[in-house]
Backbone bond lengths (Angstrom), bond angles and torsions (degrees), N, CA, C in turn:
res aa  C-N    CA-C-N  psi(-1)  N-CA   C-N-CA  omega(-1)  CA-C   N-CA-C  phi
1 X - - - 1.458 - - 1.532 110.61 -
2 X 1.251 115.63 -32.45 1.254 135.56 -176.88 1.552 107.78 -49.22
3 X 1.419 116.34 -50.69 1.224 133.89 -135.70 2.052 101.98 -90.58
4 X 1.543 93.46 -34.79 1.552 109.36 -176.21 1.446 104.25 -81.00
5 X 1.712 86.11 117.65 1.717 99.67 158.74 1.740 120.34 -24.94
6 X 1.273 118.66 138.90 1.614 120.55 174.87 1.259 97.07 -74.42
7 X 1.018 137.76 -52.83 1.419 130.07 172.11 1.950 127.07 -31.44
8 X 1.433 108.40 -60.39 1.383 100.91 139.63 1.477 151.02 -42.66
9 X 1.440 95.56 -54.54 1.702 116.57 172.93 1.541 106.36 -47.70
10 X 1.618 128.04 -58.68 1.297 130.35 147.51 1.527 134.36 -4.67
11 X 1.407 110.80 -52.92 1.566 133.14 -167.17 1.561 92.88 -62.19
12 X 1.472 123.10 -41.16 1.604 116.47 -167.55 1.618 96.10 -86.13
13 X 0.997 87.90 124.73 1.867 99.55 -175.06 1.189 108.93 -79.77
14 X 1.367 136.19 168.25 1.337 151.92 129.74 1.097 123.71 -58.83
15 X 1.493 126.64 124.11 1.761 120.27 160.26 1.445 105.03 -84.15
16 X 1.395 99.67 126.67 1.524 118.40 179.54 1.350 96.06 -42.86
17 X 1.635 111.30 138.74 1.667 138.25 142.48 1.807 88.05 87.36
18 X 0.487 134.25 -54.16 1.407 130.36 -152.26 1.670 110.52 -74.70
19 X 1.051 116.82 -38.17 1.521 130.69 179.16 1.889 103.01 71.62
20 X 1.179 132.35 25.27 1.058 121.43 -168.18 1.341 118.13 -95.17
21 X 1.446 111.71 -16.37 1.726 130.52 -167.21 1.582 99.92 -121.36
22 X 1.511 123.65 153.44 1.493 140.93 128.50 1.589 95.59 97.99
23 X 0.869 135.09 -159.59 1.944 151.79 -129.56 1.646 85.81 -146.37
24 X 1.479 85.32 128.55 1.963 116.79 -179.10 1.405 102.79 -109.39
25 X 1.293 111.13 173.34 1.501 122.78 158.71 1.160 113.33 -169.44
26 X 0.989 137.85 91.04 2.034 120.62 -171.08 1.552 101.78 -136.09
27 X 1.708 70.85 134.53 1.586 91.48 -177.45 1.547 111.15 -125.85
28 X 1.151 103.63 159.83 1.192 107.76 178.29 1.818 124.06 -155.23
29 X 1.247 160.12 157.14 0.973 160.47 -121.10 1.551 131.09 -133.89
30 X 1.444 125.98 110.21 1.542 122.01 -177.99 1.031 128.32 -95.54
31 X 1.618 139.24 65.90 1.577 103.24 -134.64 1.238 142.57 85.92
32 X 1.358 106.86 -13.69 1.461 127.49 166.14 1.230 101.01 98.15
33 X 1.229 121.81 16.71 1.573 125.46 158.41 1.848 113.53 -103.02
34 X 1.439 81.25 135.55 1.792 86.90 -167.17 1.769 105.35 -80.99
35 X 1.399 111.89 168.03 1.174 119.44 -159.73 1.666 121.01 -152.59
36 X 1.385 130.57 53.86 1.215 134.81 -135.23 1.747 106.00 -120.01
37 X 1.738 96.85 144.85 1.195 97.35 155.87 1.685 109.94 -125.67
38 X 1.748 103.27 -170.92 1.592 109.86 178.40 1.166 95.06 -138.45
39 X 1.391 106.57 149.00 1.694 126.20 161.97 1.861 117.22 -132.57
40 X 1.604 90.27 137.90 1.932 75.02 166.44 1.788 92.75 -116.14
41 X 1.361 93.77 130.12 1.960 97.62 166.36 1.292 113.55 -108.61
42 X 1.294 103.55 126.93 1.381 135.54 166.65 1.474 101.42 -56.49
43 X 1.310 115.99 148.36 1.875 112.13 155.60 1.344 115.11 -119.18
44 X 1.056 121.01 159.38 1.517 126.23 -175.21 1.521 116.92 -88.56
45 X 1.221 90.32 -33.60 1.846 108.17 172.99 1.160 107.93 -57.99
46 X 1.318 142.80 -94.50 1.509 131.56 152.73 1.033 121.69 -2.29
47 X 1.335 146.97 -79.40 0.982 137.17 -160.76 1.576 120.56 -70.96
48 X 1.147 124.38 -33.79 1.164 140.54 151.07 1.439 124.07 -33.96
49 X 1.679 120.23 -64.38 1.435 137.36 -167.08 1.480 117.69 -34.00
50 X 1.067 88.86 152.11 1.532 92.97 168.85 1.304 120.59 -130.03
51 X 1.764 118.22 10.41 1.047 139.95 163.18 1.788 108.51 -75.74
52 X 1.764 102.40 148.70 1.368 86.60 157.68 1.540 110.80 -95.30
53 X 2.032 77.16 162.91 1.575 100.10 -155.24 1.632 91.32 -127.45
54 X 1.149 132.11 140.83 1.364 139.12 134.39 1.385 136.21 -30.44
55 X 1.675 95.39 -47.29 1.485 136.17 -156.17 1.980 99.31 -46.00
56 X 0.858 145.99 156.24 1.695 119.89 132.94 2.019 100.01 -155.84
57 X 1.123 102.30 -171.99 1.583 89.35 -168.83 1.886 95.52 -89.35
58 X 1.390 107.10 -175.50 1.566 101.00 165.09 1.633 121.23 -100.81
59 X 1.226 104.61 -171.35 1.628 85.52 -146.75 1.282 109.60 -86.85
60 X 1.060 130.35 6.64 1.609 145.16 -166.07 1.373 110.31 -101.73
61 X 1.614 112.12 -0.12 1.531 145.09 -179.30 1.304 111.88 -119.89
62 X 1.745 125.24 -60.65 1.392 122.86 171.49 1.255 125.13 4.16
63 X 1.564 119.12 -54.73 1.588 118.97 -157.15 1.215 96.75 -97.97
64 X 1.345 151.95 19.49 1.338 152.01 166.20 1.902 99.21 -119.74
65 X 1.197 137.85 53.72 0.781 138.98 -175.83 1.687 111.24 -93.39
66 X 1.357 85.17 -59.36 1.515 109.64 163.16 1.271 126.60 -42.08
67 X 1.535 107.59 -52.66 1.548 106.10 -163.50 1.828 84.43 -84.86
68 X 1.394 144.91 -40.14 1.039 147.89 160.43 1.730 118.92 0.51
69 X 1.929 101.45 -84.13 0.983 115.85 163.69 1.764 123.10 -44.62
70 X 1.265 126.76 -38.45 1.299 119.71 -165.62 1.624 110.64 -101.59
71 X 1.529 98.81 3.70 1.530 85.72 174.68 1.510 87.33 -107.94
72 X 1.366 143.47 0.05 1.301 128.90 171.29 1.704 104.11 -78.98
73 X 1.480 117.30 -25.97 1.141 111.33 -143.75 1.753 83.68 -90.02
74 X 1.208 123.20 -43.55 1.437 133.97 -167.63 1.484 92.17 -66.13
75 X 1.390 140.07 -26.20 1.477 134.33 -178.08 1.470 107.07 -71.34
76 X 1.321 109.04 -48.73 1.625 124.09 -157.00 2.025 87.80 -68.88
77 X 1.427 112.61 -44.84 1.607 104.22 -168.00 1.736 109.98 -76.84
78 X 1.517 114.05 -6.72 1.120 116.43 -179.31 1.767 112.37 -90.53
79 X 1.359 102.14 -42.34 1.713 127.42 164.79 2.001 100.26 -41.55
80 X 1.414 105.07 -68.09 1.328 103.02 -178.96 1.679 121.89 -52.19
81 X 1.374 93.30 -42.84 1.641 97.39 178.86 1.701 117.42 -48.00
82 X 1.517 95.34 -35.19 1.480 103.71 -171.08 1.639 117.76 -82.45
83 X 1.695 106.87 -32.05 1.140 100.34 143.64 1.206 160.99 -97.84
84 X 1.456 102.34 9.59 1.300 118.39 148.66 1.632 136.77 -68.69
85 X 1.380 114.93 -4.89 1.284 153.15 167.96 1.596 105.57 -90.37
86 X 1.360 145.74 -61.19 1.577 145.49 144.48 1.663 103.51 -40.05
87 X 0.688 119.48 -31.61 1.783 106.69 -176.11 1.386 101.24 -68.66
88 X 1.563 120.26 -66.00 1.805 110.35 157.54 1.156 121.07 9.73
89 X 2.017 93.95 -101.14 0.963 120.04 -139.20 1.655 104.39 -74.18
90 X 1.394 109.45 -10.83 1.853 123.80 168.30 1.452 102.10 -81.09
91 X 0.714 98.81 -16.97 1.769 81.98 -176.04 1.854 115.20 81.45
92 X 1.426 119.85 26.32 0.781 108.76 -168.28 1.973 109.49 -100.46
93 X 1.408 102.28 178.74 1.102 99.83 168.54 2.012 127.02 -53.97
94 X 0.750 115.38 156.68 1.730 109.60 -173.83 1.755 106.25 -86.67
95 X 1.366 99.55 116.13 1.228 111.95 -163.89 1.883 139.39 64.91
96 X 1.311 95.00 42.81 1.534 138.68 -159.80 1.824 81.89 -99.11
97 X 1.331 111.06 -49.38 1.616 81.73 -173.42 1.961 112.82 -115.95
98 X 1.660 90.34 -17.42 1.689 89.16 163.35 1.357 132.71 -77.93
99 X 1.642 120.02 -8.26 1.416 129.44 157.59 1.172 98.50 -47.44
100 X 1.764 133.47 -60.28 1.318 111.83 -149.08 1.688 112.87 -100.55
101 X 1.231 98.08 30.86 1.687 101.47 -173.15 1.626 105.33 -147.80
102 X 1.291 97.89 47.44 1.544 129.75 150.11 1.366 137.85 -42.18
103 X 1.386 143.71 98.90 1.638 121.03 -167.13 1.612 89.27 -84.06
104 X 0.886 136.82 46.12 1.726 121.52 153.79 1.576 110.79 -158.78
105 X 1.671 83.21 40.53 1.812 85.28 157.25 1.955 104.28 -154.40
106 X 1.098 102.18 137.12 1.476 100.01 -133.20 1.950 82.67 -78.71
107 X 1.625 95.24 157.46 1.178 111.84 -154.59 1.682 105.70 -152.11
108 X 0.987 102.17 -19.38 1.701 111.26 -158.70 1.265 121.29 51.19
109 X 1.662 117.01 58.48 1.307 114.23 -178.79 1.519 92.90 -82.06
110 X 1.443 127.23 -167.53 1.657 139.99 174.98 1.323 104.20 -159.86
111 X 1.208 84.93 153.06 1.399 108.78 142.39 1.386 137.03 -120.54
112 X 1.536 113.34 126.71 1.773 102.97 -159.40 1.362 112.58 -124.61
113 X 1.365 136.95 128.88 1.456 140.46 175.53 1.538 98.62 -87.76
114 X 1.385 101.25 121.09 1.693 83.76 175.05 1.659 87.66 -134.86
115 X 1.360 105.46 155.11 1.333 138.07 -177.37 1.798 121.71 -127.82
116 X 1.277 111.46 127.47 1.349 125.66 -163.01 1.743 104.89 -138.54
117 X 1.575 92.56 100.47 1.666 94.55 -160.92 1.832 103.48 -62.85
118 X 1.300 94.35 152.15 1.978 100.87 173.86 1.069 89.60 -66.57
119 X 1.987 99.98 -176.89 1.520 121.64 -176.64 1.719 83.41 -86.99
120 X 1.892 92.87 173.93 1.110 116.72 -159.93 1.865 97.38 -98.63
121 X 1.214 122.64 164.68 1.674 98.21 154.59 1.820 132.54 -55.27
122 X 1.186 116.47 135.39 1.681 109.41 -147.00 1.204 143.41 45.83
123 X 1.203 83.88 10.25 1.646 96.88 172.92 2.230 119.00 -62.41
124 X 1.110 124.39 135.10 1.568 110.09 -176.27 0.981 86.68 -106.60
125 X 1.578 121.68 144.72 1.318 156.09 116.95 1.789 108.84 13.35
126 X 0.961 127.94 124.73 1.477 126.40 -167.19 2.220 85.32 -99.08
127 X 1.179 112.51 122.88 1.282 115.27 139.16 0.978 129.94 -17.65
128 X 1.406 124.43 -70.94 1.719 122.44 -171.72 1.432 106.42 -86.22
129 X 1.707 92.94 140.71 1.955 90.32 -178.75 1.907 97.69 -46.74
130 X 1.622 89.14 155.91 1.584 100.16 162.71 1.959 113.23 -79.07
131 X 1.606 126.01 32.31 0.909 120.88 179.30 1.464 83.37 167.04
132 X 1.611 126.96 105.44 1.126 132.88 162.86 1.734 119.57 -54.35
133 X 1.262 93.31 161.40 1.798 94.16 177.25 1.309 100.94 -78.33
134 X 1.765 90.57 145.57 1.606 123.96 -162.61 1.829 103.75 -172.18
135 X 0.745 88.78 163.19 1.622 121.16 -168.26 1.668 111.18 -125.46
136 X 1.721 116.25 104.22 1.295 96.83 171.33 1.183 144.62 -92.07
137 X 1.444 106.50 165.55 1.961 111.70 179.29 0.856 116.48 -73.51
138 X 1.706 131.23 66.25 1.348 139.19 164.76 1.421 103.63 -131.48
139 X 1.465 111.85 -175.29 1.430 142.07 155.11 1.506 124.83 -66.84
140 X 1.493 107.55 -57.72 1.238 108.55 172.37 1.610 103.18 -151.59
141 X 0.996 145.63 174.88 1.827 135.23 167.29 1.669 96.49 -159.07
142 X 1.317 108.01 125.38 1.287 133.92 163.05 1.168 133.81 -67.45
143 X 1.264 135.71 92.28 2.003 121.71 -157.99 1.630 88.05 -109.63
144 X 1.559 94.12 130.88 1.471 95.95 153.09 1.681 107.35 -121.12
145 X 1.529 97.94 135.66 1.809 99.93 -164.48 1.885 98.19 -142.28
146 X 1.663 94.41 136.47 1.364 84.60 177.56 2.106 115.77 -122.80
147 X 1.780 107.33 10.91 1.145 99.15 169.97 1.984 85.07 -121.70
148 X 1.386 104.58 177.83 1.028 127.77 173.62 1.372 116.58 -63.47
149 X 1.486 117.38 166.06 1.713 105.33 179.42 1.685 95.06 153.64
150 X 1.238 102.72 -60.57 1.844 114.82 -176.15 1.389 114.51 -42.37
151 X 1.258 127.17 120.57 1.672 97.69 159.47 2.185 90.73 -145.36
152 X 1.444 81.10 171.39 1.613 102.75 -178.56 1.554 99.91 -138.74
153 X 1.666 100.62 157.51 1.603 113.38 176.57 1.005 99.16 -82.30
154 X 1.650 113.14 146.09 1.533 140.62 166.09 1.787 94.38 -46.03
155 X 1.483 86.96 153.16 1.965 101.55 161.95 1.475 123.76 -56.92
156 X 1.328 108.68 -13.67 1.654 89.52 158.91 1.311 83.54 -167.65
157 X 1.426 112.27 106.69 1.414 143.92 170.38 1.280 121.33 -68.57
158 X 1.384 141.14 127.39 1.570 128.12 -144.48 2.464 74.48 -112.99
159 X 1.372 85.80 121.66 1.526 103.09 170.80 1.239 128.06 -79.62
160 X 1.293 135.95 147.46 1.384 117.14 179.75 1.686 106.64 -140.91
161 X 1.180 102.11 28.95 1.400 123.41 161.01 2.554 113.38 157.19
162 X 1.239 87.33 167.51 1.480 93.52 -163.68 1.489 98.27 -42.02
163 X 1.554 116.79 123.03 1.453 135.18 151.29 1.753 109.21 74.76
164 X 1.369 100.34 6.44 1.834 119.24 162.93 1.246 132.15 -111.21
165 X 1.490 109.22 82.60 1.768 125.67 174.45 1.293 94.75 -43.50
166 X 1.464 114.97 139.06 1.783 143.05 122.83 1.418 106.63 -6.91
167 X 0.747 134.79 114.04 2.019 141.45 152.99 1.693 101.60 -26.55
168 X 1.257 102.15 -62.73 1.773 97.39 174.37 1.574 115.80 -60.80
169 X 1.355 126.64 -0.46 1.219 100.64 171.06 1.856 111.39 -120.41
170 X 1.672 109.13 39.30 1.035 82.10 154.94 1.487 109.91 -118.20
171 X 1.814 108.85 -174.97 1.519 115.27 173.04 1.249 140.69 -142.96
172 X 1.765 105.05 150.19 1.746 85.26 -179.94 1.430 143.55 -70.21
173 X 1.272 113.38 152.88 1.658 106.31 -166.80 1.413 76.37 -108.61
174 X 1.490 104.49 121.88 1.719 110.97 152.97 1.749 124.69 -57.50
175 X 1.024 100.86 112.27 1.670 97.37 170.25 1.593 100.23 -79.40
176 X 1.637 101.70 141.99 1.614 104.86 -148.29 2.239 87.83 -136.32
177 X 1.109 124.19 96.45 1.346 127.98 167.25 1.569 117.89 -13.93
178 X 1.312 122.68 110.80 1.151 97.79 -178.44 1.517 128.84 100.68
179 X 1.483 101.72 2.56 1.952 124.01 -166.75 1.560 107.61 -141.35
180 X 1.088 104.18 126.18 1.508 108.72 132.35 1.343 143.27 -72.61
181 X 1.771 126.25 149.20 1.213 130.18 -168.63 1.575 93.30 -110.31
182 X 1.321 113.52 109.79 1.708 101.60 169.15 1.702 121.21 -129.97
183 X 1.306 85.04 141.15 1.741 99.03 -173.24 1.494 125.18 -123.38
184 X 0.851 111.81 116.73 1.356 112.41 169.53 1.820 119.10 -37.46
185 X 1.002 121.63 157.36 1.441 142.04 178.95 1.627 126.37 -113.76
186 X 1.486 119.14 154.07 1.366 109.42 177.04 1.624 119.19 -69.27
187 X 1.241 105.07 -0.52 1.561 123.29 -171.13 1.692 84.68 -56.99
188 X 1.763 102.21 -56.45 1.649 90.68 -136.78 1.560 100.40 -96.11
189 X 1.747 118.81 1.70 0.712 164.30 -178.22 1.789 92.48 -55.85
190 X 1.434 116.46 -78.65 1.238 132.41 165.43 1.344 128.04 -59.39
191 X 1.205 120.17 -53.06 1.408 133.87 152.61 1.754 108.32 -25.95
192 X 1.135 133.59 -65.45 0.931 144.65 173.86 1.924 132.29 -92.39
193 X 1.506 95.75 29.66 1.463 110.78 -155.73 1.635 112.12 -21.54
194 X 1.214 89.86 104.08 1.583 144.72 170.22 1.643 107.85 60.94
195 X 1.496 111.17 -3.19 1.285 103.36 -164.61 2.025 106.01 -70.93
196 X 0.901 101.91 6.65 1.416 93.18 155.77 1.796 97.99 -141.13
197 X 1.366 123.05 136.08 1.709 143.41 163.87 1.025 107.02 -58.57
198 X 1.181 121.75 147.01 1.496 152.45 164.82 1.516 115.66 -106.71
199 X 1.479 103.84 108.49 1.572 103.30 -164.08 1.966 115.50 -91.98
200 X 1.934 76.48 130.87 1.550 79.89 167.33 1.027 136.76 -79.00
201 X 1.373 125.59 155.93 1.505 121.30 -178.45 1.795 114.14 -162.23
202 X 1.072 126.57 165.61 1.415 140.26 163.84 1.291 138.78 -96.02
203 X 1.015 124.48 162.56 1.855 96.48 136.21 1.833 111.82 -150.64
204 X 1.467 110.65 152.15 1.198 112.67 -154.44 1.450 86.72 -131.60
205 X 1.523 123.01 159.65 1.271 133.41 125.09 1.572 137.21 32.76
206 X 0.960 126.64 59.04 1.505 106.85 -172.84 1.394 120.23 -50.49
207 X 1.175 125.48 172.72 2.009 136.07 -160.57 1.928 91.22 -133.88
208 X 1.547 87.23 146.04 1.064 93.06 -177.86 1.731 138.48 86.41
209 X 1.165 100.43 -162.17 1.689 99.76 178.45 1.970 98.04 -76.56
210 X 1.175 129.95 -4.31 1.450 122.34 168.30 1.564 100.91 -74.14
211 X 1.063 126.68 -56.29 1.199 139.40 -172.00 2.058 101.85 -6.50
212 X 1.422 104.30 -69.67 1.760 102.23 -176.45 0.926 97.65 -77.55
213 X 1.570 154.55 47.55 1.471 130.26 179.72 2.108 83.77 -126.69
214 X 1.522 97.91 153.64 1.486 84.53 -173.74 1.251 103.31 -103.14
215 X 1.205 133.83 134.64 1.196 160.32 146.45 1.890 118.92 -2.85
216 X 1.126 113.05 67.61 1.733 91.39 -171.63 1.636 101.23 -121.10
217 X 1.334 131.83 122.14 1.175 167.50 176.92 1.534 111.23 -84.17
218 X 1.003 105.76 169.60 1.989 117.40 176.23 1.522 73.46 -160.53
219 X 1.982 93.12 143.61 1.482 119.48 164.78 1.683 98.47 -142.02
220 X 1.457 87.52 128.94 1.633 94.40 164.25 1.647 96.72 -107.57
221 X 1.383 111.48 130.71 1.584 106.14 159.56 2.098 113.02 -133.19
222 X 1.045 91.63 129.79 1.476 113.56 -174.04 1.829 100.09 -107.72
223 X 1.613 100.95 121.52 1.189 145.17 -171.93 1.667 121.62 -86.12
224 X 1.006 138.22 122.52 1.434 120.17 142.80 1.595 137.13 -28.18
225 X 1.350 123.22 116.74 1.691 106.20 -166.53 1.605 93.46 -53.93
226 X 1.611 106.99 152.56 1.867 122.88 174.83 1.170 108.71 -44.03
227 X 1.466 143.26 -44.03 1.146 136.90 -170.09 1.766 111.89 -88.22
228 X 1.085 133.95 13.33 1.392 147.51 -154.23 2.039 96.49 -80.31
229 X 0.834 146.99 118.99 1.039 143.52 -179.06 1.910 117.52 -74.56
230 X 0.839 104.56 96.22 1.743 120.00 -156.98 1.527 88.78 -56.13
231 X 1.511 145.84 65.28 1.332 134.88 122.77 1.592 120.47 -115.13
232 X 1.880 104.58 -175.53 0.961 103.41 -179.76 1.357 126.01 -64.62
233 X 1.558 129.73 145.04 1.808 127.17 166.59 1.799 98.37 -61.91
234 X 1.277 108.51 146.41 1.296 123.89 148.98 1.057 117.29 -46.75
235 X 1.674 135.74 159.20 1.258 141.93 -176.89 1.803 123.04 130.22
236 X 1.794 104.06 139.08 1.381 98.55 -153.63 1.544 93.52 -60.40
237 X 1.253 146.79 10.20 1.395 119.77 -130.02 2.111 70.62 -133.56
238 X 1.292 109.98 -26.16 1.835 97.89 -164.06 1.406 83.69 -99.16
239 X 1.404 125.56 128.67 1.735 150.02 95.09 2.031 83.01 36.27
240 X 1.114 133.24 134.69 1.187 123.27 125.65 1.960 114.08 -121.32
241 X 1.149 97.87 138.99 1.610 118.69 174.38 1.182 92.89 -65.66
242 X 1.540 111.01 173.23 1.488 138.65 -150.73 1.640 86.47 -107.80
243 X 1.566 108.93 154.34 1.814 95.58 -168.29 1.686 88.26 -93.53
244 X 1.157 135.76 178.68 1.395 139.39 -170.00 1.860 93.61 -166.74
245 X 1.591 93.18 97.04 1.727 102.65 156.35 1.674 129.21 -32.47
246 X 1.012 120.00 -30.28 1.459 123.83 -170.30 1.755 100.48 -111.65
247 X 1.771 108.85 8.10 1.544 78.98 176.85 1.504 93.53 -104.92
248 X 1.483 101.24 164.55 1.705 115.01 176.09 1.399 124.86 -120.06
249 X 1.229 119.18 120.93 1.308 137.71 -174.56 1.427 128.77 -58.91
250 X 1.232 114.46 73.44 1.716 125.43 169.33 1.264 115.26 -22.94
251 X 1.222 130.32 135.52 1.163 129.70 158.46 1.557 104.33 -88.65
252 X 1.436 113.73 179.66 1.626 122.61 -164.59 1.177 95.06 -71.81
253 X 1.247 143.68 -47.87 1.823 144.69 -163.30 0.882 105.71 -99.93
254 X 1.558 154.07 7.19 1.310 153.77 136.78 1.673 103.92 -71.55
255 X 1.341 124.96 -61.76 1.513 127.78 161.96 1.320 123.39 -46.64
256 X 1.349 130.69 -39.55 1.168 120.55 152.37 1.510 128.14 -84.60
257 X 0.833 140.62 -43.72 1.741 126.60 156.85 1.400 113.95 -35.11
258 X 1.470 127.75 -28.71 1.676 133.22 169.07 1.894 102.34 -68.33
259 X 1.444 96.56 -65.56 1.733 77.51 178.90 1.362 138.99 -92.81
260 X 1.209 108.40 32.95 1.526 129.29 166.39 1.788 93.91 -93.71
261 X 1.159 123.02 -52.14 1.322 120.69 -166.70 1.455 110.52 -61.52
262 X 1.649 108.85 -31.17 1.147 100.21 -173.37 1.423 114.15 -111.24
263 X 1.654 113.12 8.52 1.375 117.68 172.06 1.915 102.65 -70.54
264 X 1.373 107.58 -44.90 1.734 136.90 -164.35 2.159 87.90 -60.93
265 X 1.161 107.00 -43.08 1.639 106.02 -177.30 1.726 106.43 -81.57
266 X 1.199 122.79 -30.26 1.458 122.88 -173.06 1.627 102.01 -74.23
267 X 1.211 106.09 -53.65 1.271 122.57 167.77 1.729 136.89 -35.89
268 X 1.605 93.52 -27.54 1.105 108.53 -173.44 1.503 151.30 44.04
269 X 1.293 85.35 28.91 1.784 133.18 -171.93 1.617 103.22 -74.33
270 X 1.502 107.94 138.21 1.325 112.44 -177.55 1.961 96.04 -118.06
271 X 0.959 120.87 113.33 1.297 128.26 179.41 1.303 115.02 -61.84
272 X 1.428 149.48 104.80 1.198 140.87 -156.84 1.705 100.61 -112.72
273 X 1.349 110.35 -10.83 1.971 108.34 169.21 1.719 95.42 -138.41
């Protein structure tokens, strides 16, 4: 990714709100020192279809098409496994939550390479994580990572104001050869009002001799299909809320195009493509 002109990298667009398609860059500011990463996302919809499509990747991508498709497809059957394992232990109907987390019903799941350049020589360490804590708008997302950077708050994180852990209480997640990092999402988060968490996390800086090495990650994240009705399933095991006449029922791609918009503002990310 490194290697391709920004000018190219550019050409693969973004589909508005969703973040699931085309070439990222967001930066944002410490002091008036900038602080940026890049991603290219894959979509699942595309690649999947069986409609014709226009769509295709660019060509500096082409020859990874293949390996593209089959690491989405090997995510999505591993994603199901896991929730087919929560359907159990919820008590839910059997296939209550892997019906709607389908790779051939479009969803805007992705797949995303993202890259987070090392420090420079003398370069210092920026203070603020390079990606504040957040919680993502998925179901579940798969990280495979092989330098440091990730971290999450301890099990009971000493606070020092509403929904802001202590610096000492967060931690590193070893990236481990050979592993996936997987986390739940606010998808299922809601879906299941709250009886299963959606884990927070960051990512900061690596220490050490990682420190100049750049940062490159793979994320698979698996979605609710678009039409999925963004509440909780029934079941003795989920909490149900009180019903409320005036509230209105999101579908999955109305709920996610909302918290992408407002992940991109929390974030404080300046979109430069």
């Amino acid at each position: 990714m490194s290697t391709v002109p920004l000018e190219e990298k550019n050409k693969f667009l973004k589909r508005a709100g969703t973040l699931d398609r085309g070439y990222g860059l967001f930066t944002r500011e410490e002091n008036g020192r900038p602080t940026s990463y890049e991603c290219i996302n894959i979509p699942q919809d595309e690649l999947f279809t069986k409609l014709p499509t226009a769509w295709k990747l660019p060509s500096w991508l082409e020859q990874y098409q293949s390996n593209f498709t089959t690491v989405m497809r090997e995510g999505n059957t591993i994603a199901n496994i896991i929730l087919g394992i929560l359907e159990k232990q919820l008590q839910l109907a059997s296939g209550a939550l892997t019906s709607c987390h389908r790779s051939t019903d479009t969803s805007h799941s992705f797949l995303r390479i993202l890259r987070y350049p090392g420090l420079k020589a003398g370069q210092i360490p920026f203070k603020e994580p390079r990606v504040l804590p957040h919680r993502d708008g998925v179901s579940i997302a798969m990280l495979f990572t092989w330098v440091y950077g990730l971290q999450i708050p301890e099990e009971h994180p000493r606070m020092i104001a509403h929904g802001l852990e202590a610096e000492d209480s967060w931690r590193w997640v070893k990236p481990i050869h050979g592993h996936t990092i997987i986390n739940l999402g606010n998808a299922i988060r809601l879906l299941t009002n709250r009886k299963l968490a959606s884990g927070k996390h960051r990512v900061v800086h690596a220490v050490g001799d990682q420190a100049k090495t750049d940062r490159v990650s793979v994320l698979i994240s698996v979605r609710p299909a678009d039409k999925t009705p963004m509440k909780a399933f029934e079941s003795p095991t989920i909490p149900q809320a009180a019903d409320r006449k005036d509230q209105t029922i999101e579908t999955a791609i109305e709920w996610g195009d909302r918290h992408v918009k407002d992940f991109i503002k929390k974030m404080e990310f300046k979109e430069t493509q």
